[in-house]
C-alpha positions, 0 to 999 in steps of 0.5 A: 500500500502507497502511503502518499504522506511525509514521514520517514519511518513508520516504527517512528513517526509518533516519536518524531511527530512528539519531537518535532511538536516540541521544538515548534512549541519552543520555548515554552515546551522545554521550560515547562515540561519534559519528555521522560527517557525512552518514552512517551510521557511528558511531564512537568519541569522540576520548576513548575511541578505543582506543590505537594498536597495538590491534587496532581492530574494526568491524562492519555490519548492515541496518536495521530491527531492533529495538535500538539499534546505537549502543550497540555503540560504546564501551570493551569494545564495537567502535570503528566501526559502519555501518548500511544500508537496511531489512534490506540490508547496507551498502555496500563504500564505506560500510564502507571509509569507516568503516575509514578513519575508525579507521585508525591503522596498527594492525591491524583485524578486520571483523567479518561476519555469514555473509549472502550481502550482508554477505559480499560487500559486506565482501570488496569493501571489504577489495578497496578497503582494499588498493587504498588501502594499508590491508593489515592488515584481516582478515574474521571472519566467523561463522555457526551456524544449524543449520537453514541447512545439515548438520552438517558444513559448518559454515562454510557457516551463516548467522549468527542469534545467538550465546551466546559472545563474547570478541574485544572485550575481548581487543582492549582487552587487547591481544591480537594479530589472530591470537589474536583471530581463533583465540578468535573462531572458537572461539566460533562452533564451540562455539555453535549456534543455531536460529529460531522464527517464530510471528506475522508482522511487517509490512516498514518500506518494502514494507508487505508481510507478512515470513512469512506464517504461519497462525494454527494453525501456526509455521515452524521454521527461521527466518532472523533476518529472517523467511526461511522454511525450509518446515518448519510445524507446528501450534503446540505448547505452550511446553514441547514447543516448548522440549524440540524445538528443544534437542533439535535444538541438542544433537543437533548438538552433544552437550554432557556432562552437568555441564557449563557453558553459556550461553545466550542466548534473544533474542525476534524484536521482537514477542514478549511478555515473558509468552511469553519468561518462561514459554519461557525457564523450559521452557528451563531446566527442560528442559536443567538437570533433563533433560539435567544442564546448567549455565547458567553465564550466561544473556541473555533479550532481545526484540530482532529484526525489526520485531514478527516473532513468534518467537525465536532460541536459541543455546546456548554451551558455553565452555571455559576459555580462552572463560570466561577473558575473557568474565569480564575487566574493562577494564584499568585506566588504559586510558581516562580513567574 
């Protein structure tokens, strides 16, 4: 199989991809975090480690999306990050290395998107954390796709995007692992999201189509990497398409006009700027002067699966408690500059 893409060698391309996100990301990479030896796990610099007794935060994710993950390692961002292969989770030992690495006696939360690897692979670590003395790491696992099942299992869905986000600053102030835990699953109740594919991408490894997709048509229902739900239909203008998956979002969770939201609208990689641009301005028109919402913070990103066409909405509806710390600084004091 021809592979038409940069690399130099398959058995490398996740460890050259990580080196090559770090020196774009220079300086800030190498001043607040590091890479451990022979690994893929990145970690906060001795520097900017986060103070004994505060609750310490890690997570995982498979390779091949696009985004450096590197930039998640820093003050107000998560103290320990591991990488898999293309699309895979990481492994348990992989995991329990990175947590041994951050360990101080504190408390610390593994944060685990809702795939069935990820899920696994976490719990088995957390198995070995215990089996080493290491009993104070607690899994917080979320998910809130809406297409992935029914309203009213929630806590079944497959996690693809968020709008909501406060546990890592509470985690700087100090907060404790369950009042974490308790904000963390608010957020993932109050959000809900849903995927667009629209154009294929190509697997890094495989040289396979991710989703096949006609060119008159577009599948709804998504997962993040391009797993297909079944549900096509012919490609629609960006305004119908806009008003259809709102329509879809609100419709799981009715939201009163007046109120504020966030949003968060994240192209899968191979998405133009033209595209989100237009998308994101349907988006607004129809949830502001449709529905009389406020957007009370927005994200626009095109950062996703290889050049998989297609995009990821979440909507957020955040009460006062969730808009209190995601509008908190880091404390004063707390790290050198």
């Amino acid at each position: 199989m021809y592979l038409k893409k940069l690399y130099n060698d398959l058995d490398t391309l996740v460890d050259e991809a990580m080196a090559g996100s770090r020196l774009i990301a220079q300086p800030d990479a190498d001043k607040y975090s590091r890479v451990l030896p022979n690994s893929r796990i990145t970690v906060r610099t001795d520097k900017y480690k986060k103070p004994k007794g505060l609750v310490k935060l890690t997570m995982g994710g498979g390779a091949g999306h696009e985004g450096p993950p590197g930039i998640f390692i820093r003050p107000g961002g998560f103290d320990a990050m591991t990488q898999g292969d293309i699309f895979t989770a990481p492994s348990a030992m992989q995991m329990f290395r990175a947590i041994q690495e951050i360990d101080d006696g504190s408390p610390i939360i593994m944060n685990v998107a809702r795939h069935a690897g990820d899920v696994l692979n976490a719990k088995l670590c957390k198995q070995l954390c215990e089996a080493h003395g290491i009993d104070r790491v607690s899994l917080c696992i979320g998910g809130n796709d809406v297409a992935s099942a029914p309203k009213g299992h929630e806590k079944e869905r497959r996690a693809i995007g968020g709008a909501l986000s406060a546990t890592s600053i509470m985690a700087e102030c100090g907060e404790s692992v369950e009042e974490i835990l308790r904000v963390a699953d608010k957020c993932d109740s109050l959000s809900r999201s849903y995927g667009v594919g629209i154009r294929s991408a190509i697997h890094p490894i495989s040289g396979l189509p991710i989703m096949a997709m006609p060119e008159d048509e577009i599948e709804m229902g998504i997962g993040v990497h391009g797993e297909s739900s079944g549900n096509r239909i012919k490609l629609p203008r960006s305004r119908e398409l806009a008003q259809m998956v709102c329509k879809i979002l609100l419709d799981d969770m009715p939201i009163p006009s007046g109120s504020d939201i966030v949003l968060s609208l994240g192209g899968l990689g191979g998405m133009t700027w033209t595209e989100l641009d237009i998308l994101y301005k349907d988006i607004y028109e129809f949830l502001v002067y449709d529905c009389g919402l406020n957007i009370w913070r927005h994200r626009v990103s095109n950062s996703g699966t290889q050049e998989l066409g297609g995009f990821i909405l979440s909507i957020g509806h955040p009460d006062d408690e969730i808009k209190k710390w995601m509008t908190t600084g880091l404390p004063k004091g707390l790290y050198p500059d």
